[in-house]
Backbone as JSON Lines, residues from 0, in Angstrom:
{"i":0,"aa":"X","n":[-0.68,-4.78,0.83],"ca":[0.17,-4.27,1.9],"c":[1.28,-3.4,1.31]}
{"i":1,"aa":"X","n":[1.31,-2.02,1.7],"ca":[2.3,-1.16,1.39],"c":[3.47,-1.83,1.71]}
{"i":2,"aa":"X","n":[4.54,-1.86,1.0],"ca":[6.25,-1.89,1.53],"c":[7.17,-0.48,2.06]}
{"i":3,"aa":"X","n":[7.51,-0.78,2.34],"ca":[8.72,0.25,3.16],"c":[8.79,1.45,1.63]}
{"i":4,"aa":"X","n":[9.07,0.66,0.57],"ca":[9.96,1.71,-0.13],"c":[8.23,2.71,-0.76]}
{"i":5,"aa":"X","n":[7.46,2.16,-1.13],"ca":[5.87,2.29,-1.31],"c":[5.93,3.63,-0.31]}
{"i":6,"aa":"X","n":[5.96,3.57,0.97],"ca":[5.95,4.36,2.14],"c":[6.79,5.48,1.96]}
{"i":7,"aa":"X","n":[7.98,5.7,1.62],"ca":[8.94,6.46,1.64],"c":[8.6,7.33,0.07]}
{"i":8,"aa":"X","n":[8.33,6.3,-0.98],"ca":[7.24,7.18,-2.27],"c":[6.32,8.0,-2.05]}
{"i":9,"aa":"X","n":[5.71,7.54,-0.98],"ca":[4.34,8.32,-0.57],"c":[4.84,9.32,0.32]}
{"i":10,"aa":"X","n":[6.0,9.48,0.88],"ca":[6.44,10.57,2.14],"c":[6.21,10.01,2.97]}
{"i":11,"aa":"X","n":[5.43,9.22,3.59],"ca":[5.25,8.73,4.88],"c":[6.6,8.55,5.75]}
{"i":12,"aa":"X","n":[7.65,8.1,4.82],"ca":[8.92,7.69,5.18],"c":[9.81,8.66,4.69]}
{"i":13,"aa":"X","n":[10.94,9.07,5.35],"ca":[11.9,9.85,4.49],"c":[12.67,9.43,3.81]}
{"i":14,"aa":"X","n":[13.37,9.91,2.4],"ca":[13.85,9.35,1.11],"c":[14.58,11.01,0.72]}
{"i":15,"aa":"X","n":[15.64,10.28,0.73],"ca":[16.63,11.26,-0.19],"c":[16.65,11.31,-1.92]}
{"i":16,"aa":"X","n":[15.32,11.89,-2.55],"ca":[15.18,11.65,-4.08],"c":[16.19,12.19,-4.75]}
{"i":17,"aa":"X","n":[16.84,11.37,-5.8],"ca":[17.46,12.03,-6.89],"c":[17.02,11.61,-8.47]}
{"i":18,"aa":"X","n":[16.17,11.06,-8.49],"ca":[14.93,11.08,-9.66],"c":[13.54,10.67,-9.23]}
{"i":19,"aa":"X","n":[12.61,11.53,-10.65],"ca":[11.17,11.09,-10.44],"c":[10.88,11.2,-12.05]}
{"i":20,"aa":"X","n":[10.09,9.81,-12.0],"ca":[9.83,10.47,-13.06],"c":[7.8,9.39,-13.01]}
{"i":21,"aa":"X","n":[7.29,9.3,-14.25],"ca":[5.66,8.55,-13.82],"c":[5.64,7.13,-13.19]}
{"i":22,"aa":"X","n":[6.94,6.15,-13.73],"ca":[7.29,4.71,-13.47],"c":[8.29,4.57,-12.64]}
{"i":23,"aa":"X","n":[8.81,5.46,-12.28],"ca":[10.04,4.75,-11.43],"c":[10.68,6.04,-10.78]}
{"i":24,"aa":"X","n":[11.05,5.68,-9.37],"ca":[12.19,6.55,-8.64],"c":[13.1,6.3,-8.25]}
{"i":25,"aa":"X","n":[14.21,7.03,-7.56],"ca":[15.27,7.01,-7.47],"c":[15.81,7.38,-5.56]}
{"i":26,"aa":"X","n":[16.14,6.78,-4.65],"ca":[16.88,7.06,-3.96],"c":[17.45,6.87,-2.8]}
{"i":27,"aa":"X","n":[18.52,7.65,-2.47],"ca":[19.45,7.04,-1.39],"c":[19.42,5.84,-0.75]}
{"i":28,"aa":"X","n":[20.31,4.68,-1.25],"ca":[20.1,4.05,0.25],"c":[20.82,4.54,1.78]}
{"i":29,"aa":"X","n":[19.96,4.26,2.09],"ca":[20.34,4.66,4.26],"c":[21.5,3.7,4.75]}
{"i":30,"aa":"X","n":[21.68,3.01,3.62],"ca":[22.89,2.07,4.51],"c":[23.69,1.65,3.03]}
{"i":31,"aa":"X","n":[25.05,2.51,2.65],"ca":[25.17,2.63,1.52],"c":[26.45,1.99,1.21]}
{"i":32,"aa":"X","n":[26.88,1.38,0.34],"ca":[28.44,0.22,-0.19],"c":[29.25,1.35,-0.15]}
{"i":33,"aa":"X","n":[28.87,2.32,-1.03],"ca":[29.89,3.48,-1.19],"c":[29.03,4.72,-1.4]}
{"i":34,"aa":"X","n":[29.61,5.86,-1.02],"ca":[28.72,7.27,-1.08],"c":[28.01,7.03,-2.45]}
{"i":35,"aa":"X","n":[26.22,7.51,-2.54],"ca":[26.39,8.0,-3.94],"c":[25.13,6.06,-3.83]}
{"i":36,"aa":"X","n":[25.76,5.47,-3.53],"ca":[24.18,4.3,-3.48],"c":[23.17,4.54,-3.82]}
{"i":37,"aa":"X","n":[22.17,4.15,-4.36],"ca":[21.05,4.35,-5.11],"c":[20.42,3.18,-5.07]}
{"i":38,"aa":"X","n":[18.92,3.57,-4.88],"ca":[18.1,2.38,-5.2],"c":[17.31,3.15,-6.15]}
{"i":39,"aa":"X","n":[16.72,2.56,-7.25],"ca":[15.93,2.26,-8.69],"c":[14.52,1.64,-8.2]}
{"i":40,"aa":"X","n":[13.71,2.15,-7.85],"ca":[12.45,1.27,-7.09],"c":[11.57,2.25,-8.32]}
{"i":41,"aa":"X","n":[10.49,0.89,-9.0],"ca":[9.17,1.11,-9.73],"c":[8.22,1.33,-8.65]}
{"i":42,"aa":"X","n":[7.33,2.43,-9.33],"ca":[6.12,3.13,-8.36],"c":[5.13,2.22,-7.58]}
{"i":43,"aa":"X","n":[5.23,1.05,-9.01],"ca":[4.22,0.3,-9.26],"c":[4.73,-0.99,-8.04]}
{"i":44,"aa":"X","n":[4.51,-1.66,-7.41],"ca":[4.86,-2.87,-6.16],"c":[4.81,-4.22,-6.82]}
{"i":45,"aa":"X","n":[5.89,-4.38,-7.21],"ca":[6.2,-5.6,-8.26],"c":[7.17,-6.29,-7.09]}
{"i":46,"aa":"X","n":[7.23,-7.41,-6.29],"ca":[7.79,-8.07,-5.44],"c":[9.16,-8.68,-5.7]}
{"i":47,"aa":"X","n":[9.55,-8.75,-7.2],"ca":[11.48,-9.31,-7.58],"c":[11.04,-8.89,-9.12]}
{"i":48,"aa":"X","n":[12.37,-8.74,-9.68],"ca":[12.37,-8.32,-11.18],"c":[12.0,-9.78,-12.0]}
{"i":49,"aa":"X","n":[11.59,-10.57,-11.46],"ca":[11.36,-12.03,-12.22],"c":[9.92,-12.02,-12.61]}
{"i":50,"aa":"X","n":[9.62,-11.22,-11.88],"ca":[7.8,-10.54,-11.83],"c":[7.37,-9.47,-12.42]}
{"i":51,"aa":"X","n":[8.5,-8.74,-12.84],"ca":[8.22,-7.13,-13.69],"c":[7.64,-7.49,-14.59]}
{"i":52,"aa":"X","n":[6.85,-6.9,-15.15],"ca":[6.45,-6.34,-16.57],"c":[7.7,-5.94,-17.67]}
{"i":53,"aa":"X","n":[7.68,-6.74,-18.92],"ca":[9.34,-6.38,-19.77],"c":[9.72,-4.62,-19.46]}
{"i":54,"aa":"X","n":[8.2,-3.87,-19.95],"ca":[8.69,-2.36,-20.07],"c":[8.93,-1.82,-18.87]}
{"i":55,"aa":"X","n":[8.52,-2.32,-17.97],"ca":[8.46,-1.79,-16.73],"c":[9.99,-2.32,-16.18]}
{"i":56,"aa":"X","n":[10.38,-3.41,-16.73],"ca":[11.92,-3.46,-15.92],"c":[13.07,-2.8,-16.99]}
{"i":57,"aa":"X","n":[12.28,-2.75,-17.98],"ca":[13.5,-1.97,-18.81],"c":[13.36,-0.81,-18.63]}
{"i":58,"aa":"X","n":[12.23,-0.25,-18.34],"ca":[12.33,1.34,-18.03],"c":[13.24,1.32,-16.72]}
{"i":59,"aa":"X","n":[13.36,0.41,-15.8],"ca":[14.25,0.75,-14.4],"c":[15.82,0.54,-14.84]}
{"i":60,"aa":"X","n":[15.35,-0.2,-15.77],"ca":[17.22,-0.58,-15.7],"c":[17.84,0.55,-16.93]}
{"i":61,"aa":"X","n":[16.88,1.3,-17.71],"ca":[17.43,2.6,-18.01],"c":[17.38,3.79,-17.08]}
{"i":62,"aa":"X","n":[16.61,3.75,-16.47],"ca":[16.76,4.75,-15.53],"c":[18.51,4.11,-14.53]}
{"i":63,"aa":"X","n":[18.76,3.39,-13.86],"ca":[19.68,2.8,-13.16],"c":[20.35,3.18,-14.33]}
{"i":64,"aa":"X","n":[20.86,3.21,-15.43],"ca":[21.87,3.56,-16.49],"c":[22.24,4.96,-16.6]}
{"i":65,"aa":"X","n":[21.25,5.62,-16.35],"ca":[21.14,6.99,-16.06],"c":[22.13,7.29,-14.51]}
{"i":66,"aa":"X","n":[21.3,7.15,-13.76],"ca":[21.71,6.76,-12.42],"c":[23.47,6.59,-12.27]}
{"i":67,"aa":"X","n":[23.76,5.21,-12.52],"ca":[24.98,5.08,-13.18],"c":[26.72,5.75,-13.57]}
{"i":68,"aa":"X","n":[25.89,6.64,-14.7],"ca":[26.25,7.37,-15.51],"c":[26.36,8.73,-14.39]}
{"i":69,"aa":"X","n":[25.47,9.17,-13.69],"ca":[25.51,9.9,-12.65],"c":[26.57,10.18,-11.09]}
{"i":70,"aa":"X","n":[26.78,8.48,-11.09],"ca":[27.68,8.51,-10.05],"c":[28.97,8.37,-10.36]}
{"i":71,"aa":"X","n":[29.08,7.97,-11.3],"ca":[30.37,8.06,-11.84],"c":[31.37,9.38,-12.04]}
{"i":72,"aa":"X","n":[30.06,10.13,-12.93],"ca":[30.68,11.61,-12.97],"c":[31.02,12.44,-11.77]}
{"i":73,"aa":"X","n":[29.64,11.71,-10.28],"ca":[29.86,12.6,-9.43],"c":[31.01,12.59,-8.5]}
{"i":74,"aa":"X","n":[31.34,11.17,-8.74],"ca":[32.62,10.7,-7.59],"c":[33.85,9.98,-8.53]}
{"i":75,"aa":"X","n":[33.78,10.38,-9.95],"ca":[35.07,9.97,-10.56],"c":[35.44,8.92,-10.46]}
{"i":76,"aa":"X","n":[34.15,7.69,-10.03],"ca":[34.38,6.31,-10.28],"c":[34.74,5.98,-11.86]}
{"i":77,"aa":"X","n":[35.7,4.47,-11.62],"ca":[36.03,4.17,-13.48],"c":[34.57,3.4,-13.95]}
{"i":78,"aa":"X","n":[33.41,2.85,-12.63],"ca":[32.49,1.88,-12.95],"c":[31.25,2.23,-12.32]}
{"i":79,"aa":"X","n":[30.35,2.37,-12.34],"ca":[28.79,2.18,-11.35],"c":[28.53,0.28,-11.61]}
{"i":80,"aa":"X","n":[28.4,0.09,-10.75],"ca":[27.82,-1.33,-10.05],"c":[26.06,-1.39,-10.26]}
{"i":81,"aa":"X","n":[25.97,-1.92,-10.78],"ca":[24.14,-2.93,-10.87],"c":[24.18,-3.88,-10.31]}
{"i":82,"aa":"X","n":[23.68,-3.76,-9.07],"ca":[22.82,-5.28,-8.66],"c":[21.23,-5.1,-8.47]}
{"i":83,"aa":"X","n":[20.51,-6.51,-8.66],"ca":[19.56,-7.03,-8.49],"c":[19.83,-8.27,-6.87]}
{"i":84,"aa":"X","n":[19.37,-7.48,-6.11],"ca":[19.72,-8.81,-4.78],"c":[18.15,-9.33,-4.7]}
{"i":85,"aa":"X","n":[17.38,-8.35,-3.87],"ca":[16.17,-8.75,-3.6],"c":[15.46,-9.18,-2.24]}
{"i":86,"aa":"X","n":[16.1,-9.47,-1.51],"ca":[16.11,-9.76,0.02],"c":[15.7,-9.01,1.0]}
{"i":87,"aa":"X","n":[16.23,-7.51,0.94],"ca":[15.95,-6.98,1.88],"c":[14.63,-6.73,2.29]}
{"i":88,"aa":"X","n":[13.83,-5.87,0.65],"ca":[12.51,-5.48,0.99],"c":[11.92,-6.17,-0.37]}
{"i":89,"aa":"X","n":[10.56,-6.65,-0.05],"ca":[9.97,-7.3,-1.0],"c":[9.37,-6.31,-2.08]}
{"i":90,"aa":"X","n":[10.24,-5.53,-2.74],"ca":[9.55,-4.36,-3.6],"c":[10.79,-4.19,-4.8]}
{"i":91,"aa":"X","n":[10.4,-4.53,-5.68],"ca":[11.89,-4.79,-6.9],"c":[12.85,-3.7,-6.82]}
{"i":92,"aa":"X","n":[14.03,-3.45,-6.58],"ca":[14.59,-2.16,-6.43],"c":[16.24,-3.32,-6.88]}
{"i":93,"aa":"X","n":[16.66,-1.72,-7.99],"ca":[18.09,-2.0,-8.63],"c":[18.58,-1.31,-7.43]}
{"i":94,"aa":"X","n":[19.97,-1.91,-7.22],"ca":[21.28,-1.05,-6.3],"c":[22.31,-0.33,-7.41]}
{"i":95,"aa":"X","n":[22.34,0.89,-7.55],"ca":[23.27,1.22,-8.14],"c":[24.38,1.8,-7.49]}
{"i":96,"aa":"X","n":[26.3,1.65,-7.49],"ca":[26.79,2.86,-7.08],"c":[27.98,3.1,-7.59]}
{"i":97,"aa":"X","n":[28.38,3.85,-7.12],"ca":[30.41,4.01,-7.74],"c":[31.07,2.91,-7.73]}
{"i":98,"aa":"X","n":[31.54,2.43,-8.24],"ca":[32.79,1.43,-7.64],"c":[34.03,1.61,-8.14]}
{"i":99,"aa":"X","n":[35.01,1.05,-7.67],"ca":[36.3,1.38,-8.16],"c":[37.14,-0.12,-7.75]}
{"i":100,"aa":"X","n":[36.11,-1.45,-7.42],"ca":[36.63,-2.76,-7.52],"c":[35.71,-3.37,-6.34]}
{"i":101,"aa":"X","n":[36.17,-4.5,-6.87],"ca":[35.25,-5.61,-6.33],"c":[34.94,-6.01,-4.99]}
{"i":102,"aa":"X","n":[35.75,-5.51,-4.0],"ca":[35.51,-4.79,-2.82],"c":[34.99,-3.97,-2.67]}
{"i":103,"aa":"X","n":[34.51,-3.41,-3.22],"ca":[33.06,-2.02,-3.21],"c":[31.7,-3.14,-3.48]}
{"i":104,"aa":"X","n":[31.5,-4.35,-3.75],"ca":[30.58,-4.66,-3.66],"c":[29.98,-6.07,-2.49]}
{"i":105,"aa":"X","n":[30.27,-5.43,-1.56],"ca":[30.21,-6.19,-0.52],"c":[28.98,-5.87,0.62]}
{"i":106,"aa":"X","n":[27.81,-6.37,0.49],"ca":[27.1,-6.08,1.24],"c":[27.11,-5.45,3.4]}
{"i":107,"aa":"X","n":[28.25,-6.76,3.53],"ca":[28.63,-6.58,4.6],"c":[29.1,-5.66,5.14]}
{"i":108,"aa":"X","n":[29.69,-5.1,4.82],"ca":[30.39,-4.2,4.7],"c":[29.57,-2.33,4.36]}
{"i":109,"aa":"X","n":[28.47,-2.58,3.75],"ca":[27.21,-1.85,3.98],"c":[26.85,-1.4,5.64]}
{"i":110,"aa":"X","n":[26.56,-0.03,5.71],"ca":[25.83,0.09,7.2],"c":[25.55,1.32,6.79]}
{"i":111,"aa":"X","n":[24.86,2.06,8.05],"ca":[24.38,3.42,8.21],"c":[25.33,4.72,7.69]}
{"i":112,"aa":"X","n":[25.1,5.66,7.73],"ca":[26.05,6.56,7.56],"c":[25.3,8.15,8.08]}
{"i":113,"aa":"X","n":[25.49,9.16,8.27],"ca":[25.36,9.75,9.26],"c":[24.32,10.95,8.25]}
{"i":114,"aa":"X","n":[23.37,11.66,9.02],"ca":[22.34,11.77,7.86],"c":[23.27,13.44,6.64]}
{"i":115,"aa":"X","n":[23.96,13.89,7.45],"ca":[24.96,15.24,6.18],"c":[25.31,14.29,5.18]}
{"i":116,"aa":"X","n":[26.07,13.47,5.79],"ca":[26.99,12.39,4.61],"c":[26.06,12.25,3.59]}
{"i":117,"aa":"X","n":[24.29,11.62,3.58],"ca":[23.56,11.34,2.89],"c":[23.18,12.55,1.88]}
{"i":118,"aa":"X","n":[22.68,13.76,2.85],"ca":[22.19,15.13,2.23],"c":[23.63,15.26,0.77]}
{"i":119,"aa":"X","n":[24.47,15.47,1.38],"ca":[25.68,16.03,0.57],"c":[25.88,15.2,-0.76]}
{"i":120,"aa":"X","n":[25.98,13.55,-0.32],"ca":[25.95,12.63,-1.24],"c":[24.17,12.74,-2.25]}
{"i":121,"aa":"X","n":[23.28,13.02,-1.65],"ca":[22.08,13.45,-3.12],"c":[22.45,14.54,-3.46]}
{"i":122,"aa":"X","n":[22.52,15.52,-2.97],"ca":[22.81,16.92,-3.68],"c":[24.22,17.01,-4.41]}
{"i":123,"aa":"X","n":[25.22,16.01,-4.62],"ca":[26.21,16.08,-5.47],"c":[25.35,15.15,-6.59]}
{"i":124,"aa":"X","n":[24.97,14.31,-6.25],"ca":[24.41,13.36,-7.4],"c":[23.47,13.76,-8.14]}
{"i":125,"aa":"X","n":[22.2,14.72,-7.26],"ca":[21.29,15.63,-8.19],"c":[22.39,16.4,-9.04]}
{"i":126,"aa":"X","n":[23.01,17.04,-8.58],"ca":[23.68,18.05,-9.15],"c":[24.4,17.14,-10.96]}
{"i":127,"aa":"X","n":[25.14,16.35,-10.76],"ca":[25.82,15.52,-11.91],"c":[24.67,15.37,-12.63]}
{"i":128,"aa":"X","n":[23.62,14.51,-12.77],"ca":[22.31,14.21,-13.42],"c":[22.01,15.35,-14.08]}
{"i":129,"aa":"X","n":[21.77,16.78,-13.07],"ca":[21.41,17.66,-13.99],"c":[22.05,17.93,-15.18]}
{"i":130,"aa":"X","n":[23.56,17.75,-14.82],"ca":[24.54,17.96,-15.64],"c":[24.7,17.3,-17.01]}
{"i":131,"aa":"X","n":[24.21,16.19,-16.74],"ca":[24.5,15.32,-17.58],"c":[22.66,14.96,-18.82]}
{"i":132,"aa":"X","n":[21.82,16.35,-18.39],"ca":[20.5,16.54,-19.4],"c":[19.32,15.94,-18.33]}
{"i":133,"aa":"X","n":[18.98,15.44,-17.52],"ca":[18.28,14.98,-17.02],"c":[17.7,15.79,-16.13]}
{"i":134,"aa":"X","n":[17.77,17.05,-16.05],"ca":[17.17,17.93,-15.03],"c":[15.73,17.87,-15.23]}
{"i":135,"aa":"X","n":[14.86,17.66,-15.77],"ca":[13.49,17.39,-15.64],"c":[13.14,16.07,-14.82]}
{"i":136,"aa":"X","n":[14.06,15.28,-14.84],"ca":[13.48,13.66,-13.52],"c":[14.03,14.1,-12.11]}
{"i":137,"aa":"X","n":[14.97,15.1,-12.04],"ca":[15.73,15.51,-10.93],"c":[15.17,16.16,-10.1]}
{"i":138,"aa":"X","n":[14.4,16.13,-8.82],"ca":[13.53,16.78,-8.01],"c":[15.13,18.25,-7.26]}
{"i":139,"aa":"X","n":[14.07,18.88,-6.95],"ca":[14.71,19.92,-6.05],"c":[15.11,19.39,-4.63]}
{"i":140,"aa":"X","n":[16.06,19.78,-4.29],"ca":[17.06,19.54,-2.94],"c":[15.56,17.92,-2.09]}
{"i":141,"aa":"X","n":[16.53,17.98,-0.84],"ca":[15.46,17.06,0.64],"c":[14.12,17.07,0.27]}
C-alpha cells in the first residue's frame, strides 16, 4: 500500500521539492513549526527509522544535515531542529527546521499555512542549498 508521502514522490500528490537525489527526498511540510519545515522521506517505504536499513538512515540523516544547514542560512536561525516523531504517516520521514528555541518545537502549534507562504519558503531554501554546493540534489522551482 502506497503512503501519502510515496504519492506525493510519485506526483500524484503535490510536494514542494527542495532535494532529490536516488535514496531520499526532501519536502515542504503543508503544516509547518516554522517557515522553512522540511520533511527527509526515503524513496524506499520503510514504516519508522527503527526499521531502516543502517545506510539508508544514515544517508537521511545526512541529507537532513544538509537540509539543516540550509535553513539556517536561509532564515538566520542560531539552530535547525531534528526530529524523528513518526505518527503522522507511516513512512519514516525526519522533520527538519529553523529554530531559534524551544518553543519552535511544538507540534501544536503546527497548522496550515497559505500555499505563497509555502512557494516562497522552498524557493528561499532551494535557493540557500544551492548556495551552500548542493545544486545538483536541488530540483528547479514547483
Amino acid at each position: 500500500m502506497s503512503t501519502v508521502f510515496s504519492r506525493i514522490m510519485a506526483g500524484e500528490l503535490p510536494g514542494r521539492f527542495v532535494w532529490q537525489d536516488p535514496r531520499a527526498t526532501a519536502f515542504l511540510s503543508i503544516a509547518p513549526l516554522t517557515p522553512g519545515h522540511t520533511l527527509v522521506v526515503p524513496r524506499q517505504e520503510v514504516d519508522q527509522w527503527t526499521r531502516a536499513d543502517g545506510d539508508l538512515l544514515a544517508h537521511c540523516v545526512g541529507v537532513a544535515q544538509s537540509i539543516g544547514r540550509g535553513v539556517q542560512r536561509a532564515w538566520d536561525a542560531p539552530r535547525a531542529a531534528m526530529l524523528v516523531a513518526g505518527f503522522e504517516v507511516p513512512h519514516l520521514h525526519i522533520h527538519v527546521a529553523p529554530v531559534w528555541g524551544m518553543a519552535d518545537i511544538d507540534f501544536k502549534k503546527a497548522g496550515p499555512v497559505e500555499d505563497a507562504a509555502l512557494d516562497e519558503a522552498a524557493d528561499r531554501l532551494r535557493t540557500s542549498l544551492r548556495e551552500l554546493g548542493f545544486g545538483d540534489e536541488v530540483p528547479a522551482g514547483a
